[in-house]
Backbone as CSV, one residue per row, in Angstrom:
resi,resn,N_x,N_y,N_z,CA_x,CA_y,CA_z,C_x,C_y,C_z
1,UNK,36.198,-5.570,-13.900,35.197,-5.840,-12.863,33.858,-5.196,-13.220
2,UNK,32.768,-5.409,-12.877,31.200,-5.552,-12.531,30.948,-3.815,-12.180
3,UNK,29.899,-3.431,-12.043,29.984,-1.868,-11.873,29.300,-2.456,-9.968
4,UNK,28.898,-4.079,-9.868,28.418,-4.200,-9.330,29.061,-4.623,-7.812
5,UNK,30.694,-5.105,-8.364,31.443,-5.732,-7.850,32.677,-4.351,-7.116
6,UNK,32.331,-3.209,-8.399,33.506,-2.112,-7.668,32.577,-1.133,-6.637
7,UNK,31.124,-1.339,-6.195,30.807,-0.216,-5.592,30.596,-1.447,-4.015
8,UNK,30.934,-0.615,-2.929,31.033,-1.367,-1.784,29.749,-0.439,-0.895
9,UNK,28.567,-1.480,-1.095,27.365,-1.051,-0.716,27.281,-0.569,1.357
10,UNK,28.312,-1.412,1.765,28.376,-1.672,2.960,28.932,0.052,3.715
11,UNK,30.065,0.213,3.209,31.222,1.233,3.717,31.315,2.391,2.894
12,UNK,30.808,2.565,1.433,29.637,3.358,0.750,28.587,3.946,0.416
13,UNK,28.776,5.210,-0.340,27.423,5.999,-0.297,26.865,4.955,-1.661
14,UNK,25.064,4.552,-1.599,24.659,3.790,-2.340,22.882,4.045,-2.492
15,UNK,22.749,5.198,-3.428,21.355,5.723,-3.432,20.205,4.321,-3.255
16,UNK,20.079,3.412,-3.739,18.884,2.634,-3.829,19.609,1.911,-2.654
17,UNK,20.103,1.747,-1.818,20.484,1.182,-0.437,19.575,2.074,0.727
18,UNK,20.006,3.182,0.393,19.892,4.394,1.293,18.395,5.388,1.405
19,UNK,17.960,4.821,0.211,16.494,5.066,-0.536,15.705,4.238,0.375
20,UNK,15.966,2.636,0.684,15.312,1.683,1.729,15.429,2.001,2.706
21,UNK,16.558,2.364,3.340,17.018,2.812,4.349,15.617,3.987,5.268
22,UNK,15.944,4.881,4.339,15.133,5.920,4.437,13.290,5.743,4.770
23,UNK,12.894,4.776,4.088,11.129,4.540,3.938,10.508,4.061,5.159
24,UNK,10.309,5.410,5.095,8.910,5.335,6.320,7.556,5.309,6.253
25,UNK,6.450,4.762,7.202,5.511,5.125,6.971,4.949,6.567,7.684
26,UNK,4.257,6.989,6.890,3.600,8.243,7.269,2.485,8.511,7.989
27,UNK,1.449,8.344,8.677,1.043,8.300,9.240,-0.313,8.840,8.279
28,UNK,-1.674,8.127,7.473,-2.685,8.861,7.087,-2.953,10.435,7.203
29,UNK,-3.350,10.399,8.807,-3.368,11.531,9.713,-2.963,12.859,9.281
30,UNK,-1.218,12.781,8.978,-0.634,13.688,8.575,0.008,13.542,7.377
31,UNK,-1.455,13.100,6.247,-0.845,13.313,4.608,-1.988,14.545,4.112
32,UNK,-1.812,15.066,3.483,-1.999,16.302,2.893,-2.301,16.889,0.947
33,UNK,-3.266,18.011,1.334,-2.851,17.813,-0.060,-1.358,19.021,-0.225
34,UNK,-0.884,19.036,-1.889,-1.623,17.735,-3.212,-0.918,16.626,-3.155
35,UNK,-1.414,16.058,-3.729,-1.266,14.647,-3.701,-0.212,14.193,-5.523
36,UNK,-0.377,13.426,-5.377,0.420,13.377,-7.137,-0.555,13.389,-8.351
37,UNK,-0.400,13.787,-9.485,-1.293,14.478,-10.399,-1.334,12.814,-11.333
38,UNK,-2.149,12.816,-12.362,-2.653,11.477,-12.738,-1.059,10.860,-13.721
39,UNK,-0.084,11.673,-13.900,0.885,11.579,-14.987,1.889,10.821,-13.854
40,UNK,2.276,12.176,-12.498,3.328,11.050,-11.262,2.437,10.072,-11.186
41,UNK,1.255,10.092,-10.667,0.861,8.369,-10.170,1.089,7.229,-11.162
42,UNK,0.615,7.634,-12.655,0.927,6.636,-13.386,2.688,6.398,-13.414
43,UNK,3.675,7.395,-13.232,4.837,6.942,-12.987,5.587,5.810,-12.355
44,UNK,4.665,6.668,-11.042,4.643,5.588,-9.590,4.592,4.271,-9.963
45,UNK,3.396,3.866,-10.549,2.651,2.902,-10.733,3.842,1.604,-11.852
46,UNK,4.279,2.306,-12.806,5.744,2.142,-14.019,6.170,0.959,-12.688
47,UNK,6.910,1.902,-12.027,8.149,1.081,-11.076,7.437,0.798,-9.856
48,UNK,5.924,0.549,-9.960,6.022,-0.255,-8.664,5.384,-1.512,-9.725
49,UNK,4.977,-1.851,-10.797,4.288,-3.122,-11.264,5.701,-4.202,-11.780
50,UNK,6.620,-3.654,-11.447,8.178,-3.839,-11.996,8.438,-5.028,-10.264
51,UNK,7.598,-5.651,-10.743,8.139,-7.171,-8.914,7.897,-8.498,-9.476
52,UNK,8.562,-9.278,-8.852,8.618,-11.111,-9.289,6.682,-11.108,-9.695
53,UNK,6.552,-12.367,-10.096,5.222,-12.321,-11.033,5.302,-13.638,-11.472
54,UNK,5.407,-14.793,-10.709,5.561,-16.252,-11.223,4.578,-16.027,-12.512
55,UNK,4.944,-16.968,-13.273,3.815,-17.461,-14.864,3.332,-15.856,-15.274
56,UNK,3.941,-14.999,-14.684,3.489,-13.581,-15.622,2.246,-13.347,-15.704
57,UNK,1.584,-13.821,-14.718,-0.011,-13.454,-14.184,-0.280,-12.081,-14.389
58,UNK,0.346,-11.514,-13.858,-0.143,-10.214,-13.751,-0.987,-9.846,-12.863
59,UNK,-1.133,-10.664,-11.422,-2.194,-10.825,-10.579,-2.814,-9.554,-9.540
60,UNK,-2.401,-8.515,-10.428,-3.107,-7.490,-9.459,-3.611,-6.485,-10.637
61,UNK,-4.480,-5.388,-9.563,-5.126,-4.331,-10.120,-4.981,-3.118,-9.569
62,UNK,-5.402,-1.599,-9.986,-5.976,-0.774,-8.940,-6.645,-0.086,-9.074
63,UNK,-7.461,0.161,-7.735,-8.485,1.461,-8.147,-8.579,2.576,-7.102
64,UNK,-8.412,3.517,-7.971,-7.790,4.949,-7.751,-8.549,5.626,-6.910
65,UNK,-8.637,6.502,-5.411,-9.790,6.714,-5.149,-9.497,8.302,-4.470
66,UNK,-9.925,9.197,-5.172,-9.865,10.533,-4.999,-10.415,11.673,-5.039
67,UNK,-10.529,13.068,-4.957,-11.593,13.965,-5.055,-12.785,13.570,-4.243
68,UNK,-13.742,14.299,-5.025,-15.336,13.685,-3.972,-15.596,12.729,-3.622
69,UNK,-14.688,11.516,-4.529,-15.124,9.805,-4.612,-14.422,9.392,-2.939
70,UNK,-13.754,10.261,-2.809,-13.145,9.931,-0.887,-14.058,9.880,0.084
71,UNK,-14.989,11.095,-0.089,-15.900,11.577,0.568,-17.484,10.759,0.527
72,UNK,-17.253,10.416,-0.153,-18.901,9.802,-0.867,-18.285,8.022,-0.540
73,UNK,-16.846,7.921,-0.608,-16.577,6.330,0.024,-16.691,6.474,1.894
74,UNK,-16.339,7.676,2.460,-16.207,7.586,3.613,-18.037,7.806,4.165
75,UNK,-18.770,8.208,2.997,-20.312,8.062,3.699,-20.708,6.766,3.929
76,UNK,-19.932,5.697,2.971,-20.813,4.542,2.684,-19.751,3.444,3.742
77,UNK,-18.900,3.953,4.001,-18.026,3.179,5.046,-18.678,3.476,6.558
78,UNK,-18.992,4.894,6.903,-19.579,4.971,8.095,-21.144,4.749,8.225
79,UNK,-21.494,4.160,7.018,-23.224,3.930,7.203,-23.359,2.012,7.390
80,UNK,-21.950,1.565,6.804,-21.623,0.128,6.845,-21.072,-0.278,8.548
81,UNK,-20.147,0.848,9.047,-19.987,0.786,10.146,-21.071,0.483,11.213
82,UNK,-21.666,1.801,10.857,-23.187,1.080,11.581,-24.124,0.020,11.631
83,UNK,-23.993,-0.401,10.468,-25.160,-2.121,10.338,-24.080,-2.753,10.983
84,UNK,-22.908,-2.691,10.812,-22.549,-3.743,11.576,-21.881,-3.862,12.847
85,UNK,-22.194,-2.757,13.476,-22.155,-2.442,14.880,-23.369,-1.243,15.297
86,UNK,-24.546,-1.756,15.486,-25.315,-0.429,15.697,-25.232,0.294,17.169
87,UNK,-24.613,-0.148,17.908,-24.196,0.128,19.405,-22.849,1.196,19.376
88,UNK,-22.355,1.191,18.116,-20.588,1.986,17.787,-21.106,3.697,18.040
89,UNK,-20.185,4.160,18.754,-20.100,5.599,19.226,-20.316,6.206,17.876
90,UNK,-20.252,7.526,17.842,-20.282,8.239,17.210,-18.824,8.849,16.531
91,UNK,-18.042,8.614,17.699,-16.845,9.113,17.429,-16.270,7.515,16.499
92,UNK,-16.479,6.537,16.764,-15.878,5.164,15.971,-16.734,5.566,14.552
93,UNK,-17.836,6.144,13.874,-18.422,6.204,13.337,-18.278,7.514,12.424
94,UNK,-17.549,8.288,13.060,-17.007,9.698,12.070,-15.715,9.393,12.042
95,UNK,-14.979,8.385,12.741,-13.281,8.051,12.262,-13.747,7.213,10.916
96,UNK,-14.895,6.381,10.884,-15.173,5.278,9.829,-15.308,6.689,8.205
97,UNK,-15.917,7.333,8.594,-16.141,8.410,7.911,-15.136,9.373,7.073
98,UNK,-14.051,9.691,7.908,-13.158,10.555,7.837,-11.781,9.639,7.549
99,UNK,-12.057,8.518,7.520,-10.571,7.474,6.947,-10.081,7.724,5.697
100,UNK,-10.730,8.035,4.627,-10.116,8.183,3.309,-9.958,9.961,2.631
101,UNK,-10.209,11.151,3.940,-10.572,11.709,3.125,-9.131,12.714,3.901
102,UNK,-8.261,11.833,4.572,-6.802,12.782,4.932,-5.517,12.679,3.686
103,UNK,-5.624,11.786,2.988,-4.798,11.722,1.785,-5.115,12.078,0.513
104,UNK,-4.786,12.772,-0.040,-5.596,13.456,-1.676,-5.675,12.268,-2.700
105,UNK,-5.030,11.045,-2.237,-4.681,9.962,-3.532,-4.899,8.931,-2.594
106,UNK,-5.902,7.870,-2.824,-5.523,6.537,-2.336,-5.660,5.638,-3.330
107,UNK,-4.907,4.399,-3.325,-4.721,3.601,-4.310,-5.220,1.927,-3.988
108,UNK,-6.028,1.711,-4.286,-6.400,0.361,-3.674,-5.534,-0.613,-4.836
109,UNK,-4.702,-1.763,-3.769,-4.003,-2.477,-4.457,-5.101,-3.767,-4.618
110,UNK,-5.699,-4.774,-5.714,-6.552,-5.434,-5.616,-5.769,-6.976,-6.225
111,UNK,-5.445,-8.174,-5.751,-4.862,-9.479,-5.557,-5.986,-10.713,-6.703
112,UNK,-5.534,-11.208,-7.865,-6.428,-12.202,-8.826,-6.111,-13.156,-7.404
113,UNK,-7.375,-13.885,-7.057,-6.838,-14.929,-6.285,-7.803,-16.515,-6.565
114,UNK,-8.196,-16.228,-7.742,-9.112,-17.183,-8.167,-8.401,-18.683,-9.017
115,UNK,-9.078,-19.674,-9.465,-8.251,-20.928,-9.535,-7.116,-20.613,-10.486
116,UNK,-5.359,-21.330,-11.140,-4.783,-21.442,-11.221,-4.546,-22.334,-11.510
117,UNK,-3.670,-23.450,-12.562,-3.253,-24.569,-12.798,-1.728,-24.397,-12.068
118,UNK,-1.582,-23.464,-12.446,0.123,-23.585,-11.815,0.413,-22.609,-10.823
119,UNK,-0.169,-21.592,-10.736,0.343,-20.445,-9.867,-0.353,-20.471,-8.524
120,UNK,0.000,-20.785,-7.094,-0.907,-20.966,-5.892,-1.194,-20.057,-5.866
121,UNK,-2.380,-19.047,-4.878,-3.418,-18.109,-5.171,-2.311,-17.109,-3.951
122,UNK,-1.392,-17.934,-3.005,-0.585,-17.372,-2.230,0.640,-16.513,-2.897
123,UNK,1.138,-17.077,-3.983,2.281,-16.265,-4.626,1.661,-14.967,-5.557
124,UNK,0.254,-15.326,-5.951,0.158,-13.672,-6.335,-0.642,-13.045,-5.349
125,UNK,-0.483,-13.134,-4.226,-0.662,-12.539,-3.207,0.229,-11.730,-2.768
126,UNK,1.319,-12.586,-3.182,2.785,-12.134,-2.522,3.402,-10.884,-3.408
127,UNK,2.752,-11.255,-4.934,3.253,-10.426,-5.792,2.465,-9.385,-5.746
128,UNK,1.056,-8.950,-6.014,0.321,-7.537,-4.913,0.723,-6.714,-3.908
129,UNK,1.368,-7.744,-2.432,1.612,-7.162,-1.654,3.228,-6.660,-2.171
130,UNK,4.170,-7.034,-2.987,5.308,-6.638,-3.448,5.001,-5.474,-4.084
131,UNK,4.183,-5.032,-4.950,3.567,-3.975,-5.533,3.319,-2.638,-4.142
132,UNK,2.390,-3.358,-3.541,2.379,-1.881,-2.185,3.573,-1.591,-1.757
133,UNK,4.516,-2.080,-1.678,5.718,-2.039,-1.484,6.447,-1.407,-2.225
134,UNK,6.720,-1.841,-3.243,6.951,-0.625,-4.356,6.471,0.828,-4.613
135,UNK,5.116,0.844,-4.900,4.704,2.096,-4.552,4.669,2.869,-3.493
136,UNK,5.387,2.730,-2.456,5.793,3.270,-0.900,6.867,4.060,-1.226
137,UNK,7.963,2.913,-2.143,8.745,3.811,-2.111,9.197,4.581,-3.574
138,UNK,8.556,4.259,-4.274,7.985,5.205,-5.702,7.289,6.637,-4.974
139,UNK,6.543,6.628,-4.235,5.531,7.627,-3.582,6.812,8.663,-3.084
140,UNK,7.766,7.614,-1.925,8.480,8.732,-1.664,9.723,9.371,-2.361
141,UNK,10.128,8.534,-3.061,11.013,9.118,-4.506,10.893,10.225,-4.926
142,UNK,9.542,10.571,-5.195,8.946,11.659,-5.648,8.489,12.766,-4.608
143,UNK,8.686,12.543,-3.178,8.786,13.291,-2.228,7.595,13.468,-1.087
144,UNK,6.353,12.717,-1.742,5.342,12.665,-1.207,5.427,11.189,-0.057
145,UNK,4.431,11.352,1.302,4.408,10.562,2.377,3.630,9.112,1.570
146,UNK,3.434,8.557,2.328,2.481,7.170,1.994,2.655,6.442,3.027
147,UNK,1.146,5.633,3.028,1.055,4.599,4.170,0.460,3.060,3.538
148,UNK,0.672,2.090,3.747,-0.094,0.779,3.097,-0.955,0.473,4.958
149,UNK,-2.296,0.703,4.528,-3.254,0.139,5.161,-4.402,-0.679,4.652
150,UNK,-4.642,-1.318,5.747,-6.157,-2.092,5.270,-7.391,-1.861,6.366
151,UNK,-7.711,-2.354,7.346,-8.929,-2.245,8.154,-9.999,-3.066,7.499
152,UNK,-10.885,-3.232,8.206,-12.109,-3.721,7.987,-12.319,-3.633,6.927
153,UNK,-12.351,-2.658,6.412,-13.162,-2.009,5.004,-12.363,-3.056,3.797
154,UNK,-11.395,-3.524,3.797,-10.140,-4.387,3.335,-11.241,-5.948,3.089
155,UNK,-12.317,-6.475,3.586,-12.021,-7.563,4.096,-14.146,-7.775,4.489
156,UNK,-14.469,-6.647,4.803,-16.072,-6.668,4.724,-16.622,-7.118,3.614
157,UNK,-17.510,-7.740,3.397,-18.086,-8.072,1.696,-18.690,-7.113,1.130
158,UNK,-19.370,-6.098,2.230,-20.440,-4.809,1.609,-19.474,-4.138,0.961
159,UNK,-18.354,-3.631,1.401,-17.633,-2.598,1.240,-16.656,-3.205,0.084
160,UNK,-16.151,-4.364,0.050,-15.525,-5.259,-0.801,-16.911,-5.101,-2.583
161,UNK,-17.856,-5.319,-2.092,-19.091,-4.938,-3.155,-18.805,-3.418,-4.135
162,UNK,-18.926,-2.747,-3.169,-18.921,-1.429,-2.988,-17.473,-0.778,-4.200
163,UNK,-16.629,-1.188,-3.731,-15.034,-1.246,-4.471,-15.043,-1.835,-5.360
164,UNK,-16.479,-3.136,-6.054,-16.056,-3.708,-7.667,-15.216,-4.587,-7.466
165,UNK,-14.844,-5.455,-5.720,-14.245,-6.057,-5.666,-14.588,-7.478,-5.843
166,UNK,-14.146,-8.410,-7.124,-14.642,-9.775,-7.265,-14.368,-10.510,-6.000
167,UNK,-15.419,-11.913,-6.282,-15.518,-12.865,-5.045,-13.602,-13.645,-5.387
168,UNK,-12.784,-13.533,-6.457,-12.258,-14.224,-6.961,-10.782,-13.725,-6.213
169,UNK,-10.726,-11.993,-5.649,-10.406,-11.057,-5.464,-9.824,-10.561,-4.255
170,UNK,-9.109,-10.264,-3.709,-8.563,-9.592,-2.550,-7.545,-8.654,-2.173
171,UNK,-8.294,-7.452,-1.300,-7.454,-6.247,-1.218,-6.606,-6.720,-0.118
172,UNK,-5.438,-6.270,-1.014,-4.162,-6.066,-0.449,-3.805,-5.116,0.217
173,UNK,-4.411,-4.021,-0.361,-3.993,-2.367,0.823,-4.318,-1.678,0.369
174,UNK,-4.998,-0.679,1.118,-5.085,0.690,0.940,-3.607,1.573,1.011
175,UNK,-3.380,2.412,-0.351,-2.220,2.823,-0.282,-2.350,4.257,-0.275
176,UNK,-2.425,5.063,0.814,-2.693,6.246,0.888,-1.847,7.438,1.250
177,UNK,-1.575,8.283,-0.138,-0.237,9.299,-0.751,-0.864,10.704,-0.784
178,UNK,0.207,11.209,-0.369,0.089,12.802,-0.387,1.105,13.642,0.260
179,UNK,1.167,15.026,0.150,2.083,15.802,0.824,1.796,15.447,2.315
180,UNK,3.305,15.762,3.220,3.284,15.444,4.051,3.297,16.616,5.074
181,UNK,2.043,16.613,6.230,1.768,17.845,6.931,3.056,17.563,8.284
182,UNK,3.637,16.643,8.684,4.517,16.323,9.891,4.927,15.045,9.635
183,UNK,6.447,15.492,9.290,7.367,14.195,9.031,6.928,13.205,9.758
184,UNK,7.361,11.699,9.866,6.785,10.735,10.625,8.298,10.488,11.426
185,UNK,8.120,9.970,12.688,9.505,10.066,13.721,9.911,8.403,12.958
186,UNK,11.019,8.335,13.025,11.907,6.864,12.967,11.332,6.058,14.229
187,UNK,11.120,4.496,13.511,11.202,4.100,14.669,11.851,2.506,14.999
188,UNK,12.008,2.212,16.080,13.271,0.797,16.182,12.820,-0.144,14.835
189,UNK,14.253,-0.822,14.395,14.225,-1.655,13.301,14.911,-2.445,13.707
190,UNK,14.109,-3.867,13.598,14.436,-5.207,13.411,16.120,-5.704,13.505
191,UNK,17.170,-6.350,14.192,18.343,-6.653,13.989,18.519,-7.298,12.396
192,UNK,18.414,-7.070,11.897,19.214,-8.384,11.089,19.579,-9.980,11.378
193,UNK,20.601,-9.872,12.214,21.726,-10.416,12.737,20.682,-11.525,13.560
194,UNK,19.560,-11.067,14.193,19.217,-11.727,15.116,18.028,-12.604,14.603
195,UNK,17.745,-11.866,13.639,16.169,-13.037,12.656,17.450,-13.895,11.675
196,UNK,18.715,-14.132,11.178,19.273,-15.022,10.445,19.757,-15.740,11.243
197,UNK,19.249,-17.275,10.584,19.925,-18.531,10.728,20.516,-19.275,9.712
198,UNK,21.219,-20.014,9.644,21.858,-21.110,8.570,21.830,-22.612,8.604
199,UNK,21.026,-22.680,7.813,20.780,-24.103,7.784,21.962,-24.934,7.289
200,UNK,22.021,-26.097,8.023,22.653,-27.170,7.907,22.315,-28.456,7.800
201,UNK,23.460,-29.136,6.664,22.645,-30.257,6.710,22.756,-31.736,7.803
């Protein structure tokens, strides 16, 4: 028999079962430093570029955003905030500010979404967002929190400018890693049982 066929994932202990099991998100808020050093992230990075990839595109990128470059992104996010709401509090305007600078590591996941003969611009979309996914739980493997966000800043053209992000191009997530200052609580998960159906013919 199969090594695959004698382990009973169900009624068994089964690390990469239990590894999913486990992945939470962390909450920005309460990530911390340090964060992972440039050798774990490139690790991270190993087994999270490791996802389906129709025609072997290779349809994503990332760019790394850390140290002062947090700080100097969160000036130009809360000065963008403002042109495009000049009526926004002050307090909406120092959260715009202070968004990138609670995680020591953020990782912008970036989506090729430009023409294609064979590959729709939707499946390497799919394969990007499979990547944030991966690195969630690469991040916590290694023991550190992580969150996949986007916001505005995801999706604005200034700020999309700003990031080196082509017109061809689209962020998939902000993936933002670091030690964790307060575990994140569990919270209700989806039945199974109740999202499957079986088609018939």
């Amino acid at each position: 028999m199969s090594q695959a066929t004698d382990t009973n994932p169900i009624s068994g202990e089964n690390p990469v079962l239990n590894a999913l099991d486990e992945r939470r998100s962390v909450p920005a808020s309460q990530l911390c430093e340090p964060g992972p050093g440039h050798d774990v992230l490139m690790r991270m990075l190993r087994s999270a570029v490791r996802v389906p990839d129709h025609g072997k595109r290779v349809p994503f990128r990332f760019v790394r955003i850390e140290g002062d470059a947090r700080e100097a992104l969160g000036e130009r996010m809360a000065a963008r905030s403002r042109e495009r709401d000049p009526s926004a509090s002050e307090a909406v305007i120092e959260k715009d500010r202070r968004r990138f600078l609670h995680a020591p590591v953020i990782v912008t996941v970036i989506a090729a979404q430009g023409e294609d003969a064979k590959i729709p611009a939707s499946e390497r979309l799919l394969s990007a967002g499979s990547v944030c996914f991966a690195l969630l739980q690469a991040a916590q493997a290694f023991g550190f929190g992580a969150v996949w966000l986007t916001g505005w800043a995801a999706y604005d053209p200034e700020m999309r400018r700003v990031l080196g992000v082509g017109d061809d191009e689209a962020i998939v997530g902000f993936i933002h890693i670091g030690s964790i200052r307060q575990p994140a609580p569990e919270r209700d998960r989806p039945d199974p049982a109740q999202l499957l159906t079986d088609w018939t013919p």
